[in-house]
DSSP file (Angstrom, degrees, kcal/mol; ACC not computed):
  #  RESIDUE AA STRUCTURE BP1 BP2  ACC     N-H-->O    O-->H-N    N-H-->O    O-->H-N    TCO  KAPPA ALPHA  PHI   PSI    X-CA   Y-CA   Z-CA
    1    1 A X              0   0    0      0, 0.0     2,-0.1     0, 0.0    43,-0.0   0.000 360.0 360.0 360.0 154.0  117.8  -30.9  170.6
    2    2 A X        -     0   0    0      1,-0.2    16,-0.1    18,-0.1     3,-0.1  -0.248 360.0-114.3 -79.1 144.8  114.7  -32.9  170.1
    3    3 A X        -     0   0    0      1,-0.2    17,-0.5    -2,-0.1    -1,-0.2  -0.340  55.7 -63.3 -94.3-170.6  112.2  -33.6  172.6
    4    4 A X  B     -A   19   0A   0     15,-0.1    15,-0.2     1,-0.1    -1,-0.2  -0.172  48.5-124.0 -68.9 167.2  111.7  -37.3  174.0
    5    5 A X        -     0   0    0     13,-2.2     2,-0.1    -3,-0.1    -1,-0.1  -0.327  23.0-111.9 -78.2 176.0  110.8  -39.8  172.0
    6    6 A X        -     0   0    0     -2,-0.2    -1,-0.1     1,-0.1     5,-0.0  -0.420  34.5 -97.5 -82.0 164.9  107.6  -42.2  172.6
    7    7 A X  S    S+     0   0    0     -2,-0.1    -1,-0.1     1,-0.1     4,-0.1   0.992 121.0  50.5 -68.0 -46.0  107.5  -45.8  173.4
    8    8 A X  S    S+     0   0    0     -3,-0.1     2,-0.2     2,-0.1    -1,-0.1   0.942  96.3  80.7 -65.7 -39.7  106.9  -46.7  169.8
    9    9 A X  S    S-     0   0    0      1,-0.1     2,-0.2    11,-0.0    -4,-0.1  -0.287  80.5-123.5 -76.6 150.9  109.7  -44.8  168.4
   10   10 A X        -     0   0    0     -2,-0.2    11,-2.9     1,-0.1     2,-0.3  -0.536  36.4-153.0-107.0 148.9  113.0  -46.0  168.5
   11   11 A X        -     0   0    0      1,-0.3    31,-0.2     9,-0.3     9,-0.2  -0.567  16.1 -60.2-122.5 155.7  115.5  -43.8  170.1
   12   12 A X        -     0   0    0     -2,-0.3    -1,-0.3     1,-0.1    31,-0.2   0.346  24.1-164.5 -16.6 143.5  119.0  -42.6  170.4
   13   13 A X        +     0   0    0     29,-0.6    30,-0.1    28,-0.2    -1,-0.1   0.443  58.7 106.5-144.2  35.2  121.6  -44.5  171.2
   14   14 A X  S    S-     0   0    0     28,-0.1     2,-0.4     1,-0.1     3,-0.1  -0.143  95.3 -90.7 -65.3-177.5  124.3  -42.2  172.2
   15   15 A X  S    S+     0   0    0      1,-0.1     3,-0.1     3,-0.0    -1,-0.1  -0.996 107.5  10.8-114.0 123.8  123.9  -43.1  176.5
   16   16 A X  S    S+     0   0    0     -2,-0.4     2,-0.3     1,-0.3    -1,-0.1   0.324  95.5 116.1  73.1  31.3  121.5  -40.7  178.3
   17   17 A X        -     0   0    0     -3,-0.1    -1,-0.3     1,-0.1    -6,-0.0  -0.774  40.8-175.0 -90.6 137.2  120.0  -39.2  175.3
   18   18 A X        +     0   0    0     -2,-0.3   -13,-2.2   -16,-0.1     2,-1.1   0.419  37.6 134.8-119.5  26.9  116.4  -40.1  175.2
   19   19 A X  B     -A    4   0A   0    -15,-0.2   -15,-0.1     1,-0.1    26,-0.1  -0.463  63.6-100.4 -51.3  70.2  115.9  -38.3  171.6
   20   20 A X        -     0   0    0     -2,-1.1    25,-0.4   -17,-0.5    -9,-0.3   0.291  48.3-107.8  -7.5 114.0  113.9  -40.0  168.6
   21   21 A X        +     0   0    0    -11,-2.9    23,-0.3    23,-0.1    24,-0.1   0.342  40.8 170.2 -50.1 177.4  116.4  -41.4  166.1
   22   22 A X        +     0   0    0     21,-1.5    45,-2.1     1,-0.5    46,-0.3   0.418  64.2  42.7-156.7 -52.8  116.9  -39.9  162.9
   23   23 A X  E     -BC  43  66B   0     20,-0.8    20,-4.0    43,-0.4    -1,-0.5  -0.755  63.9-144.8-154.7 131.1  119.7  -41.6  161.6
   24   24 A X  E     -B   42   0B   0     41,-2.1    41,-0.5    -2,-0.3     2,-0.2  -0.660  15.7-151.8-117.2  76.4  120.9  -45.6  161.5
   25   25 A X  E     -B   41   0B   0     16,-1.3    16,-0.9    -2,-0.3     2,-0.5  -0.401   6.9-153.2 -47.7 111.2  124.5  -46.1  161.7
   26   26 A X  E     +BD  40  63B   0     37,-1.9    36,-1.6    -2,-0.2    37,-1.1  -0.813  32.6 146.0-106.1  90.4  125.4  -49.2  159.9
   27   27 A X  E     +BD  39  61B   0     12,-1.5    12,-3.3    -2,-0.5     2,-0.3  -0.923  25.2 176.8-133.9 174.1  128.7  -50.9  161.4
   28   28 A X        -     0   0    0     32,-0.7     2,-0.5    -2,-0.3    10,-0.1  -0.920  33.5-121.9-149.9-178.7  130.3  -54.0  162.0
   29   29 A X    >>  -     0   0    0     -2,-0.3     4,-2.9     1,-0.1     3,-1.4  -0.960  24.8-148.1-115.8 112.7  134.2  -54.7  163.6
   30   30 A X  T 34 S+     0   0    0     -2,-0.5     5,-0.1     1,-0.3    -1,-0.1   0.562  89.9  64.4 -84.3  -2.1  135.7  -56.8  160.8
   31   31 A X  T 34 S+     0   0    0      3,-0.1    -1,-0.3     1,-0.1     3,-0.0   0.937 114.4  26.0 -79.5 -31.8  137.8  -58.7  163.4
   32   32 A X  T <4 S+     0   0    0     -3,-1.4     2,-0.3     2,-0.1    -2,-0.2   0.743 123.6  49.5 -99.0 -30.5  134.9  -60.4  165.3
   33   33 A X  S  < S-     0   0    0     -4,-2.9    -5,-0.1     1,-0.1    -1,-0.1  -0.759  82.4 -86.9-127.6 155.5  132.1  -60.4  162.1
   34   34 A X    >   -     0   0    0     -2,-0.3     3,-0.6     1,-0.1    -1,-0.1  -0.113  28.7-122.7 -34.3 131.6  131.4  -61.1  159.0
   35   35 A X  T 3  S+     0   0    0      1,-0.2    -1,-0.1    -5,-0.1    -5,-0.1   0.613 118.1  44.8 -41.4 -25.9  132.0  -58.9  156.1
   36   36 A X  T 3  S+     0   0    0      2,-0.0    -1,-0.2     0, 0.0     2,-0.1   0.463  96.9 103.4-121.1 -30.2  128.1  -59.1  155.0
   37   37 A X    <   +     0   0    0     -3,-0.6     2,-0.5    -7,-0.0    -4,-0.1  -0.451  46.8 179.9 -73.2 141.9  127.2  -58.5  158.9
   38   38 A X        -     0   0    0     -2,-0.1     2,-0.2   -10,-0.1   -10,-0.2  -0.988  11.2-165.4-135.7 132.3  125.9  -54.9  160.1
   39   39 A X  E     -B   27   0B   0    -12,-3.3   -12,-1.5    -2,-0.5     2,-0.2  -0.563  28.4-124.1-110.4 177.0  125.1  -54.5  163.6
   40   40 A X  E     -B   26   0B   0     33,-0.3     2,-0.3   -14,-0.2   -14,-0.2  -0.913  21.6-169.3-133.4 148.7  123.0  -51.0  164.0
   41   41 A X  E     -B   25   0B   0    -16,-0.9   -16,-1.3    -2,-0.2   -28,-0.2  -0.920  22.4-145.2-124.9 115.9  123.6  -47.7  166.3
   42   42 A X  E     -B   24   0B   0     -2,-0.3   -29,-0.6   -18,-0.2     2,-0.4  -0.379  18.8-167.1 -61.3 152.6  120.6  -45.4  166.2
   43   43 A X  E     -B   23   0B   0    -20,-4.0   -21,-1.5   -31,-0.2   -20,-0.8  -0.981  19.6-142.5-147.9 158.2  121.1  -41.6  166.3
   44   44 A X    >>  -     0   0    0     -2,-0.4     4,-3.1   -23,-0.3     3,-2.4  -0.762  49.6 -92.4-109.5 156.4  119.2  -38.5  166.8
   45   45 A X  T 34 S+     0   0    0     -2,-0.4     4,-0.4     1,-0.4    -1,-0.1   0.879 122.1  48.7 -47.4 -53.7  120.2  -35.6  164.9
   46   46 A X  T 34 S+     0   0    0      1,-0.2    -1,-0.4     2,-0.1     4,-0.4   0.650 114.1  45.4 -82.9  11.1  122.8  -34.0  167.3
   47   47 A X  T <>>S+     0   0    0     -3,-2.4     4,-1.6     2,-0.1     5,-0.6   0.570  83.0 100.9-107.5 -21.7  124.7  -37.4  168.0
   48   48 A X  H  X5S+     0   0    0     -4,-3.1     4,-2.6     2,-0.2     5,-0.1   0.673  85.3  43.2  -1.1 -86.5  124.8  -38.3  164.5
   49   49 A X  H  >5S+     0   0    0     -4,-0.4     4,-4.1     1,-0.2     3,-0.3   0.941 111.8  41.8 -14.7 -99.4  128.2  -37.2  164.3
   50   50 A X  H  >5S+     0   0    0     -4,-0.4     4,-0.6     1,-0.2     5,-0.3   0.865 113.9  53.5 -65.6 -10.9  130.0  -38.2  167.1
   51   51 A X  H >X5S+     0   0    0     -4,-1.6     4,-1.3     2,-0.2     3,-0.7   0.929 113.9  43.9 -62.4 -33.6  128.5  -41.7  167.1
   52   52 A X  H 3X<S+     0   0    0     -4,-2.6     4,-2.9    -5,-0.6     5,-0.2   0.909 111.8  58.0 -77.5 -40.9  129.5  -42.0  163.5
   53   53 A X  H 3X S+     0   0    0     -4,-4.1     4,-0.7     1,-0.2    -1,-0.2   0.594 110.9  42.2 -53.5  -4.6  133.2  -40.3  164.6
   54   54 A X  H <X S+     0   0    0     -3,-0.7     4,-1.6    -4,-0.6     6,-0.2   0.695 116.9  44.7-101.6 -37.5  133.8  -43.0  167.0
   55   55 A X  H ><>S+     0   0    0     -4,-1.3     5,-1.2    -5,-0.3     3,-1.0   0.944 113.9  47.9 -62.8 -53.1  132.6  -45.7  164.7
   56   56 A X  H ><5S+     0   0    0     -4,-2.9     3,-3.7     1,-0.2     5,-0.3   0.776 107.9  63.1 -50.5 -66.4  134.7  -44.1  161.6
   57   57 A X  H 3<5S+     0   0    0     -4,-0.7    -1,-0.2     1,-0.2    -2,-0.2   0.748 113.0  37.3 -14.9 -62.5  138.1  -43.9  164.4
   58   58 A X  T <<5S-     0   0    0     -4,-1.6    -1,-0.2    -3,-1.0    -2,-0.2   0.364 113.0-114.7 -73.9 -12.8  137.9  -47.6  164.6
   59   59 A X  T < 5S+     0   0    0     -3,-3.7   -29,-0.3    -5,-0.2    -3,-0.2   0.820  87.8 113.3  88.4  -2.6  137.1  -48.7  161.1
   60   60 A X      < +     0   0    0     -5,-1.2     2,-1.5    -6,-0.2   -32,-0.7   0.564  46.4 106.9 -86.8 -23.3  133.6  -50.0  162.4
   61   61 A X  E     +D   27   0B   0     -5,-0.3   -34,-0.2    -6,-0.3     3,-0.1  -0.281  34.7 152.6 -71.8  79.3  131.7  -47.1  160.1
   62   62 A X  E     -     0   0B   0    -36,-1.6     2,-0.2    -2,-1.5   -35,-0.2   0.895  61.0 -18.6 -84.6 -40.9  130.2  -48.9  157.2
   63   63 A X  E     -D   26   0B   0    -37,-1.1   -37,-1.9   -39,-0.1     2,-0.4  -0.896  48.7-145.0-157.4 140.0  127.1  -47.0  156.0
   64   64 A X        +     0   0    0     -2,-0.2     2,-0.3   -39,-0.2   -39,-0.2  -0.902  28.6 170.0 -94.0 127.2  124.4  -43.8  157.5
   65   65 A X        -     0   0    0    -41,-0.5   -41,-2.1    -2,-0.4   -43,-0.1  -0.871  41.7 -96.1-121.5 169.2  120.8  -44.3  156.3
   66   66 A X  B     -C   23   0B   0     -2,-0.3   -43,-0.4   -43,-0.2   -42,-0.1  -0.468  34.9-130.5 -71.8 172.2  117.7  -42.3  157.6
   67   67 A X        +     0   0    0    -45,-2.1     5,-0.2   -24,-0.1   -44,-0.2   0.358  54.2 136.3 -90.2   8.0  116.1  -44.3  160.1
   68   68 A X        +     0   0    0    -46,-0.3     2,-1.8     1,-0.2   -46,-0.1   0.340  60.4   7.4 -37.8 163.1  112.5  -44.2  159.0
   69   69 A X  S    S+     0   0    0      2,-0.1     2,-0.2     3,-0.0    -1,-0.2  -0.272 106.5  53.9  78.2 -68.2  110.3  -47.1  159.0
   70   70 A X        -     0   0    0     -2,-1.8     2,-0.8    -3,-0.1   -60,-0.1  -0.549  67.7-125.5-104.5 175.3  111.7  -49.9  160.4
   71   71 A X        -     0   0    0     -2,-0.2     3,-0.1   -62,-0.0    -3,-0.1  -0.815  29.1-161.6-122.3 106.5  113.4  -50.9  163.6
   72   72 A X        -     0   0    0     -2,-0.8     2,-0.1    -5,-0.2   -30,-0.1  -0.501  35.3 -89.0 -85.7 166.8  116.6  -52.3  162.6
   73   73 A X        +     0   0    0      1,-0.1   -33,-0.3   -32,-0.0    -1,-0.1  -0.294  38.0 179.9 -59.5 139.6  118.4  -54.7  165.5
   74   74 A X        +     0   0    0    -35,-0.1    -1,-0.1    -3,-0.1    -2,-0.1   0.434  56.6  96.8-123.3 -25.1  120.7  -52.5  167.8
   75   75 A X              0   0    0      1,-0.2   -35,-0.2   -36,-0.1    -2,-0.0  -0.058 360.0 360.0 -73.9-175.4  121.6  -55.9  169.8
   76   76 A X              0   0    0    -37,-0.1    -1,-0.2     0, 0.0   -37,-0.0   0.318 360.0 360.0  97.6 360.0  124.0  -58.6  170.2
């Protein structure tokens, strides 16, 4: 495991990991959104995995990209 993150850096989102992201999990639920919409789950190296195995269960899982650079939207 990873040590915390900082304020600037965008973080986990696995619940009560506080672990600098690594990884941007790309999904959307094609009953409530658009085909073209991607809502975002951040991830840290060890939740990769199961965040993308829950998403992937459901059909939600659309694309993993690194997370460098930017701070894509994790709301709504």
């Amino acid at each position: 495991m990873t040590g915390p993150a900082t304020t600037d850096t965008p973080i986990c989102s696995s619940r009560g990991c506080r672990a600098p992201a690594v990884w941007a999990l790309r999904w959307n639920n094609p009953r409530l959104h658009d085909p073209a919409r991607r809502k975002t789950w951040l991830a840290c190296a060890d939740h990769r995995t199961t965040l993308g195995d829950f998403l992937g269960a459901r059909g939600f899982l659309r694309e993993v990209e690194p997370a460098s650079g930017s701070l894509p939207s994790t709301g709504d």
